[in-house]
Rosetta silent file (secondary structure, phi, psi, omega in degrees, C-alpha in Angstrom):
SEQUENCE: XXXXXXXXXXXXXXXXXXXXXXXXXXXXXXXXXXXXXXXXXXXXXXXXXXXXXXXXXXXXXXXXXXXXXXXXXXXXXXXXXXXXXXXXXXXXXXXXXXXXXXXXXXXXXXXXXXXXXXXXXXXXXXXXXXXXXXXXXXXXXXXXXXXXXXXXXXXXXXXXXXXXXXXXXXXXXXXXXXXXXXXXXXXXXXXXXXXXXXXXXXXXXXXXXXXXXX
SCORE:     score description
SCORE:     0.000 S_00000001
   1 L     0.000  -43.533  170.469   18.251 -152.119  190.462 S_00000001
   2 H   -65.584  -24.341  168.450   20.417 -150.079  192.755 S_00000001
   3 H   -65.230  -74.405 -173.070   19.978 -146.843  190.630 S_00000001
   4 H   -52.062  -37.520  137.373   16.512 -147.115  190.760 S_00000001
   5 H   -25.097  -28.243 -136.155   16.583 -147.850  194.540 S_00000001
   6 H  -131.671  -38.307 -177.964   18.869 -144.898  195.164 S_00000001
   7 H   -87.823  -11.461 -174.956   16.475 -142.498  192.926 S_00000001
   8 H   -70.929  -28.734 -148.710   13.256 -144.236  194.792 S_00000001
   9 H   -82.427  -38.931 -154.824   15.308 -143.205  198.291 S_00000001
  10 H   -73.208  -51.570  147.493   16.167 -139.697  196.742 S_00000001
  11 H   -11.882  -92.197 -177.440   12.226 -139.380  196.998 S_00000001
  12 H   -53.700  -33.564  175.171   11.511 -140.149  199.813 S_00000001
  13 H   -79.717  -41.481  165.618   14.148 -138.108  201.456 S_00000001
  14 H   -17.992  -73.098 -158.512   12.704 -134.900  199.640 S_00000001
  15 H   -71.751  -18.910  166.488    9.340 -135.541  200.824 S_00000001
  16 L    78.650   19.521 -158.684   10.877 -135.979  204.568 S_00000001
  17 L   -88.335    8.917 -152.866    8.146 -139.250  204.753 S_00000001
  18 L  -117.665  141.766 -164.741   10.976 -141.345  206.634 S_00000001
  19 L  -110.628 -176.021 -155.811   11.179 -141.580  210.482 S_00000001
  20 H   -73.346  -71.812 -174.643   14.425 -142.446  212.153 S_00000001
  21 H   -46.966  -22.894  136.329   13.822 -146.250  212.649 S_00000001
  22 H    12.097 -104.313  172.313   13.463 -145.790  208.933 S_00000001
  23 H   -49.465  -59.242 -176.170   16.441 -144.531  208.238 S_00000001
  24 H   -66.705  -27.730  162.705   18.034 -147.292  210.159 S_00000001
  25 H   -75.230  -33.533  175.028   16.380 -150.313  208.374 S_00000001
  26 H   -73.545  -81.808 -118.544   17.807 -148.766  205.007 S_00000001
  27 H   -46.710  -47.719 -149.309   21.124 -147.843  206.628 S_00000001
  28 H   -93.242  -33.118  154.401   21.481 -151.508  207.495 S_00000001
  29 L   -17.618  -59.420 -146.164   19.652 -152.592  204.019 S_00000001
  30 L   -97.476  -30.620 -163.397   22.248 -150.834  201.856 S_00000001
  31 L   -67.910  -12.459 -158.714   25.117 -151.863  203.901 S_00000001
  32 L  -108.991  -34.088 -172.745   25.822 -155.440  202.885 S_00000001
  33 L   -87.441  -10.425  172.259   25.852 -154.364  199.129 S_00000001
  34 L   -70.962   60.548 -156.694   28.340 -152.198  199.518 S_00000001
  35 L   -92.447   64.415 -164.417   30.491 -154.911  198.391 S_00000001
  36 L   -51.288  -23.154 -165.367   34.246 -153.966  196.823 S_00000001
  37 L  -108.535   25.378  174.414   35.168 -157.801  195.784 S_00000001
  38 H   -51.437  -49.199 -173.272   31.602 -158.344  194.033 S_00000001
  39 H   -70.089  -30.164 -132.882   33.316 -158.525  190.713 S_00000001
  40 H   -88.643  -22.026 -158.740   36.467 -160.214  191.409 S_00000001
  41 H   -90.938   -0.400 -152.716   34.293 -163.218  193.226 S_00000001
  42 H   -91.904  -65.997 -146.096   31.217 -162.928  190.424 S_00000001
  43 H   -80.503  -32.007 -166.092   34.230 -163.736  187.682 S_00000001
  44 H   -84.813   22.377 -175.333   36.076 -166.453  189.592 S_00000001
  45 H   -96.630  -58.425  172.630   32.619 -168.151  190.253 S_00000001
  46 H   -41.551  -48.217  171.743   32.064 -168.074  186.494 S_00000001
  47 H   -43.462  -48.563  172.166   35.484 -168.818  185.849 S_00000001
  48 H   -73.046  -45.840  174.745   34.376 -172.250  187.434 S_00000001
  49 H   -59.161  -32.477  146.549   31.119 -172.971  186.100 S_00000001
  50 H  -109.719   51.760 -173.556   33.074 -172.904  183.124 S_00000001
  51 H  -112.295  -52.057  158.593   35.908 -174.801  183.720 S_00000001
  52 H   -45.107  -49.195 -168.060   33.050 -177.227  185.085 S_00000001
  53 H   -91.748   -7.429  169.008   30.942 -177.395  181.889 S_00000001
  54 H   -68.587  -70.220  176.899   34.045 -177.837  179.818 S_00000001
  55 H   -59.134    2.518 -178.850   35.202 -180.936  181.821 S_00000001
  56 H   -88.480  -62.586  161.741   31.850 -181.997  181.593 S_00000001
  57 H    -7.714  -79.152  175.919   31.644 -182.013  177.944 S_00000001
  58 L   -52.453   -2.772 -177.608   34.770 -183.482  177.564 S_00000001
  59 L  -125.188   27.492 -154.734   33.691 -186.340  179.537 S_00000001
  60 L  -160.733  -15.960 -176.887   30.628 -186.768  177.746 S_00000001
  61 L    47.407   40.992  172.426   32.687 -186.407  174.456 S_00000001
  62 L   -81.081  161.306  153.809   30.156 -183.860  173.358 S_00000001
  63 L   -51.177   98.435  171.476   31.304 -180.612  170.824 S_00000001
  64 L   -61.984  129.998 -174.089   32.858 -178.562  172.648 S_00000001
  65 L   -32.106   94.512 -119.901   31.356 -175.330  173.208 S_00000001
  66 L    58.995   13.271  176.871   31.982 -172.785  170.400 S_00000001
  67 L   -86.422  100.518 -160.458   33.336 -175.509  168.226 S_00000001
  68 L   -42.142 -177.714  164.303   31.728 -175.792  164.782 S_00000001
  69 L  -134.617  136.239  178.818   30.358 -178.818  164.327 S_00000001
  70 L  -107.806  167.012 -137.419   30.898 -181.167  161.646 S_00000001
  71 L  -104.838   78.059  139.271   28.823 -183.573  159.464 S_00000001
  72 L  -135.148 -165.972 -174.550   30.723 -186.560  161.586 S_00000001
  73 L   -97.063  138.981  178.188   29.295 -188.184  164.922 S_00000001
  74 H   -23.142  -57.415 -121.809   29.735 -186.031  168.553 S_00000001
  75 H   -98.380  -22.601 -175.442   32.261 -188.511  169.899 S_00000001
  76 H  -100.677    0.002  140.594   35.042 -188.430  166.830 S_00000001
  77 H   -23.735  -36.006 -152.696   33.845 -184.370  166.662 S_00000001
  78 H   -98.123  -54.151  177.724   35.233 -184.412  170.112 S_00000001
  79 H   -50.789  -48.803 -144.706   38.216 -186.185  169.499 S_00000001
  80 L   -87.175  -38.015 -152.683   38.862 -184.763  166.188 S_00000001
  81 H  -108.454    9.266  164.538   38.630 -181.158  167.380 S_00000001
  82 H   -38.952  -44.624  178.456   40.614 -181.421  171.409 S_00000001
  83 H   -67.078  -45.312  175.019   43.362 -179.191  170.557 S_00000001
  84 H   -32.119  -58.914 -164.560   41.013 -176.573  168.938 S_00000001
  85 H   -50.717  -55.483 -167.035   38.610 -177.229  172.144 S_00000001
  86 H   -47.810  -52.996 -151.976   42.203 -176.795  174.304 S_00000001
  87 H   -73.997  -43.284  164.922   43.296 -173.889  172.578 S_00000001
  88 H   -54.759  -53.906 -168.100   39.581 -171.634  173.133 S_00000001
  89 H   -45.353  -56.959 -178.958   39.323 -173.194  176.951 S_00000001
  90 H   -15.166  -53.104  178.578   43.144 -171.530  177.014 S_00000001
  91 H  -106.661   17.455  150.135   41.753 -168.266  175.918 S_00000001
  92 L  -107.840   26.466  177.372   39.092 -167.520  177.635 S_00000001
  93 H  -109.823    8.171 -168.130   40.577 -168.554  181.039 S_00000001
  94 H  -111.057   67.890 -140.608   43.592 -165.950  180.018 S_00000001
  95 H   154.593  -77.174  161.253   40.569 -163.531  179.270 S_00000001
  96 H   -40.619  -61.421 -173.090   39.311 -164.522  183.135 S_00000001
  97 H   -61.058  -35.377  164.448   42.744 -164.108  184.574 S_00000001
  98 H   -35.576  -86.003 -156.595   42.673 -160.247  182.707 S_00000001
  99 H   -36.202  -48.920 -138.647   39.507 -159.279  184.231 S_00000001
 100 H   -94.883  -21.879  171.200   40.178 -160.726  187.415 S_00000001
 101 H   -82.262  -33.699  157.259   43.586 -158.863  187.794 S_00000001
 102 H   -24.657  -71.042 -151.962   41.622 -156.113  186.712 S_00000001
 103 L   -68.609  -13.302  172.039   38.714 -156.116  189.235 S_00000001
 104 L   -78.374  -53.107 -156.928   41.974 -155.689  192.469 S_00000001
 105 L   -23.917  176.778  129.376   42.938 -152.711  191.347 S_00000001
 106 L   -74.206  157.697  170.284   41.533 -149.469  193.063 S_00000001
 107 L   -75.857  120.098   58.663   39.527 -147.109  191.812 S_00000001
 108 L  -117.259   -6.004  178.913   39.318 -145.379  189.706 S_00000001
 109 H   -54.652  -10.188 -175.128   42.614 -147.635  187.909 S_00000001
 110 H   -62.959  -86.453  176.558   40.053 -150.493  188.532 S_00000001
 111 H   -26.439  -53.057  157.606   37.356 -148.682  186.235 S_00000001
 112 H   -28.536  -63.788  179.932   40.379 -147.530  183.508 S_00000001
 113 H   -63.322  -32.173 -150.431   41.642 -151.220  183.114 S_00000001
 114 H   -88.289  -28.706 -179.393   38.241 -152.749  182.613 S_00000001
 115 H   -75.924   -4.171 -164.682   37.231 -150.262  180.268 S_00000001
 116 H   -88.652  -66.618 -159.261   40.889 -150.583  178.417 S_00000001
 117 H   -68.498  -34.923  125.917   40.124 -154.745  177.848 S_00000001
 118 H   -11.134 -112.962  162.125   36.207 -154.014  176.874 S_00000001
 119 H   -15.360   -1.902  159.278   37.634 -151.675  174.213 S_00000001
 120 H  -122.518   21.333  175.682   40.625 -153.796  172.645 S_00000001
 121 L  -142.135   12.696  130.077   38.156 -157.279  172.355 S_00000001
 122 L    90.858  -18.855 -170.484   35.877 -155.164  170.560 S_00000001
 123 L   -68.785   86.444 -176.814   32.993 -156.023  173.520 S_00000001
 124 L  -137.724  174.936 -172.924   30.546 -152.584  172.487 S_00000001
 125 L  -154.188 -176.509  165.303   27.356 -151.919  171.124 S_00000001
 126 L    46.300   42.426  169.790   25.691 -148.849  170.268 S_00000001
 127 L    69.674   14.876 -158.482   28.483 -147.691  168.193 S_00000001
 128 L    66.778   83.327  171.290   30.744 -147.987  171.457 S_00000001
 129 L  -114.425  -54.199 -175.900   28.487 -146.034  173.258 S_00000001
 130 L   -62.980  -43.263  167.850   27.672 -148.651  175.528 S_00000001
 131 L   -50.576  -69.602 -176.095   31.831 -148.831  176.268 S_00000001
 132 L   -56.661  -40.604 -168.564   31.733 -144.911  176.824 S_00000001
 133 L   -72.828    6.978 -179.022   29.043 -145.038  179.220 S_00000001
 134 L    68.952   25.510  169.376   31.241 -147.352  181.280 S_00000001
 135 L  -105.185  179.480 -174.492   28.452 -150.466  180.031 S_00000001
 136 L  -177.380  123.542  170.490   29.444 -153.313  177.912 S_00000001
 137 L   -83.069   47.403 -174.440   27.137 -156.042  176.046 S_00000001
 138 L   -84.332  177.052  173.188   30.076 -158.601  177.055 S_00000001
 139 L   -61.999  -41.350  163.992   29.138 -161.723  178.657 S_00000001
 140 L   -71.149  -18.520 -171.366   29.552 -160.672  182.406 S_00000001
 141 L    62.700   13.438 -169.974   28.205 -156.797  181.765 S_00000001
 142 H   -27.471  -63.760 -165.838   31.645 -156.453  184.561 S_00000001
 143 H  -128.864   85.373 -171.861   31.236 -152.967  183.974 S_00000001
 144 H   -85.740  -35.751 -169.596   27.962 -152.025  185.202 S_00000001
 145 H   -22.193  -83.539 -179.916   29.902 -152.985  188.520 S_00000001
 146 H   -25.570  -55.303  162.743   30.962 -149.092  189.018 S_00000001
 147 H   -72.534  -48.229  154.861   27.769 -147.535  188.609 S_00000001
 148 H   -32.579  -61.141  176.456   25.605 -150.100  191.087 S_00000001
 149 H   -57.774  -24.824  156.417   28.456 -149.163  193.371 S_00000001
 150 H   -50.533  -60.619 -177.943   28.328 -145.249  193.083 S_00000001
 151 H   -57.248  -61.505 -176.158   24.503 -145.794  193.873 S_00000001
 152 H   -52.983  -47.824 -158.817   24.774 -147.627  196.789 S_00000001
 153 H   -85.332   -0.730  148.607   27.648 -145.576  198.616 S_00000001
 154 H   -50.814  -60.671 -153.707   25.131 -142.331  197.593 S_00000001
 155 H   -83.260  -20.649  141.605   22.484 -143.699  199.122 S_00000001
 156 H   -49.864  -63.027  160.702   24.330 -144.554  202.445 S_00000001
 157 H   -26.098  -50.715 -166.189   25.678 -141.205  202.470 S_00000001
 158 H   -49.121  -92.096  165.309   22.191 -139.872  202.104 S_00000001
 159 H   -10.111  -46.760 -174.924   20.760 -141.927  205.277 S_00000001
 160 H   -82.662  -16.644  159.984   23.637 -141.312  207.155 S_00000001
 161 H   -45.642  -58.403 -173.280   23.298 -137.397  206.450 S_00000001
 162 H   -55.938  -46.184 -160.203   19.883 -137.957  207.328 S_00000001
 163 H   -90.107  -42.508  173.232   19.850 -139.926  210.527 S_00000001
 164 H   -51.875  -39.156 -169.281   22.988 -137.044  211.811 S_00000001
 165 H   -75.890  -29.791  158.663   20.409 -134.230  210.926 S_00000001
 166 H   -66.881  -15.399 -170.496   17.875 -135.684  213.181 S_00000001
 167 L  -105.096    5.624 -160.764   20.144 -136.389  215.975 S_00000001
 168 L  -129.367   33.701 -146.589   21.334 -132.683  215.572 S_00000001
 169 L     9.155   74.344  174.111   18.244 -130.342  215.588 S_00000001
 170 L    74.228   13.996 -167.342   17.934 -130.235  212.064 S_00000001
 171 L   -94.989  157.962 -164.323   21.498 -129.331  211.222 S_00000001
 172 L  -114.915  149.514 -159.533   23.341 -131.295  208.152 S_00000001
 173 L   -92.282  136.323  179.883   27.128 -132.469  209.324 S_00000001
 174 L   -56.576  -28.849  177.357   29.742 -129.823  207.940 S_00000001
 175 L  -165.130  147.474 -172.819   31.451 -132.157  206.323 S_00000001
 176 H   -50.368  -18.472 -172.212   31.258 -136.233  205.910 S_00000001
 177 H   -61.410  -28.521 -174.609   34.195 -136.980  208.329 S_00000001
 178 H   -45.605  -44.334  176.414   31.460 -135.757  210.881 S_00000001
 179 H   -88.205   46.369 -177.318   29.384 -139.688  210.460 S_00000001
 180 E  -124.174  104.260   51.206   32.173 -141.365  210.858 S_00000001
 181 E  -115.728  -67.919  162.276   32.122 -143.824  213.052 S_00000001
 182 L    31.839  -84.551 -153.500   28.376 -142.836  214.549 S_00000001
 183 L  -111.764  -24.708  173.314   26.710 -143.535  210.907 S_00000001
 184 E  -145.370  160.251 -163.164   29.189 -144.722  208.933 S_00000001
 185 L  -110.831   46.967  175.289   32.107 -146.576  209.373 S_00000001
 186 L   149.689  160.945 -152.791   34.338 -144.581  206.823 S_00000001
 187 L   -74.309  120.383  170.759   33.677 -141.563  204.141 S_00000001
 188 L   -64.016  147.292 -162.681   32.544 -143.942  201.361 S_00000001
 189 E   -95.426  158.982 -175.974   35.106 -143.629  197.933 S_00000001
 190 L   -81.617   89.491 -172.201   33.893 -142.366  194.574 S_00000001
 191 L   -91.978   28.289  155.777   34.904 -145.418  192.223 S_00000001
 192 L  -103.117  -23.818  174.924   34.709 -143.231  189.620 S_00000001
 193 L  -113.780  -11.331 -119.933   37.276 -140.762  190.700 S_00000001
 194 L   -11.481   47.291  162.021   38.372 -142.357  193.610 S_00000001
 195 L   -76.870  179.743  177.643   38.141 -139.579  196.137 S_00000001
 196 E   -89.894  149.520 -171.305   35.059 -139.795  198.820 S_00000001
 197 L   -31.315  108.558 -175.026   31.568 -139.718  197.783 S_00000001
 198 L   -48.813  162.722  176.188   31.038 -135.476  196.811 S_00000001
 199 L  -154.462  119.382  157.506   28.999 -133.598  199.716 S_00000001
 200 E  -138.608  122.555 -179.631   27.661 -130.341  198.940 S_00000001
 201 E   -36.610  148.491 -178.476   25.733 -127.753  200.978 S_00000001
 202 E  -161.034  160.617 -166.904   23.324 -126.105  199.025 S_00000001
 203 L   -28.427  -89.163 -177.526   20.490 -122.986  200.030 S_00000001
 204 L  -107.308   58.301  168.688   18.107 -125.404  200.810 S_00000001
 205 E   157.879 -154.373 -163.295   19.678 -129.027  201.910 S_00000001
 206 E  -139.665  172.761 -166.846   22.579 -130.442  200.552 S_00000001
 207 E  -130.479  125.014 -161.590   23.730 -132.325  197.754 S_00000001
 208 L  -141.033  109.814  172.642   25.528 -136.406  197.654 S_00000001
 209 L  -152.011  166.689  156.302   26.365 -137.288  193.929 S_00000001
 210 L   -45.998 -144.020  148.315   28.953 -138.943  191.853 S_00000001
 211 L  -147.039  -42.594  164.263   31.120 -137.208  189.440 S_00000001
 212 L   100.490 -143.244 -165.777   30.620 -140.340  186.837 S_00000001
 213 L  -104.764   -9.293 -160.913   32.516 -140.316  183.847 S_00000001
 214 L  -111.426    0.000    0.000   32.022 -136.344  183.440 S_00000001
């Protein structure tokens, strides 16, 4: 959703349809999503919800989740199969704790790690395609994370580029340190490379992209 946001906004700034109060309802729009600890709090929320439906189970004596099931009744199923049940909660909460040490890092060692532990648990599709492309059919999709994040701190750039060039008779800032504090309140980082966000002049306007995986 933010890529497509970020290519709707790329529009719009082309076409020049956006007046300054505009500019300033995205600026303030965009700002809140620019969110560094989205993953780390997305997996320990998850992390609970299943820690939660586990103890629920178990107190319900139900089959625990990913546990065959056998031609007996749920409750000596339940009994019968506790260490098994122990030993899966075990690994996927070591399998949380990965991720989650993952998701501090900086970028781009963030991106590196997540894409390491994808890639040795086998979570790919598309022939690992889906892996290379920094995507993953795993249960969280973790790391989609990067690109949503790329998008956003573009499309701040843009808008803050924008709203300086209006306050500046039409001139574009020489370099990003220029919206800092004014429009933004630091040169947003590249979590693909981590350097700041690229900014390049170009005949006619400038140019605020990513570098990606390429």
């Amino acid at each position: 959703r933010f890529l497509l946001s970020t290519i709707n906004l790329s529009l719009m700034l082309n076409s020049d349809v956006l007046s300054v109060g505009d500019l300033e309802t995205l600026a303030d729009a965009f700002a809140p999503v620019d969110d560094d600890t989205e993953l780390w709090r997305s997996l320990d929320a998850q992390r609970a919800s299943y820690i939660s439906s586990f103890l629920r189970n178990a107190a319900y004596t139900r089959v625990p989740y990913g546990v065959p099931k056998l031609v007996i009744g749920f409750a000596e199923a339940s009994v019968a199969l506790r260490p098994l049940s122990a030993h899966r909660l075990r690994q996927r909460l070591d399998v949380y704790e990965e991720l989650m040490d993952a998701s501090r890092l900086p970028w781009p060692e963030r991106l590196d790690r997540l894409r390491a532990i994808a890639i040795r648990r086998n979570w790919r599709g598309d022939d690992g395609l889906l892996v290379t492309r920094g995507w993953s059919n795993d249960p969280w999709g973790f790391i989609a994370q990067p690109l949503d994040l790329a998008s956003v701190r573009i499309a701040r750039t843009a808008i803050a580029i924008e709203r300086y060039r209006r306050a500046n008779h039409d001139e574009p800032p020489a370099t990003l340190d220029a919206l800092v504090p004014t429009y933004l309140p630091s040169v947003p980082i590249d979590p693909y490379s981590g350097q700041p966000i690229h900014y390049a002049h170009l005949t006619d306007g400038y140019q605020v992209y990513s570098v990606s995986f390429d």
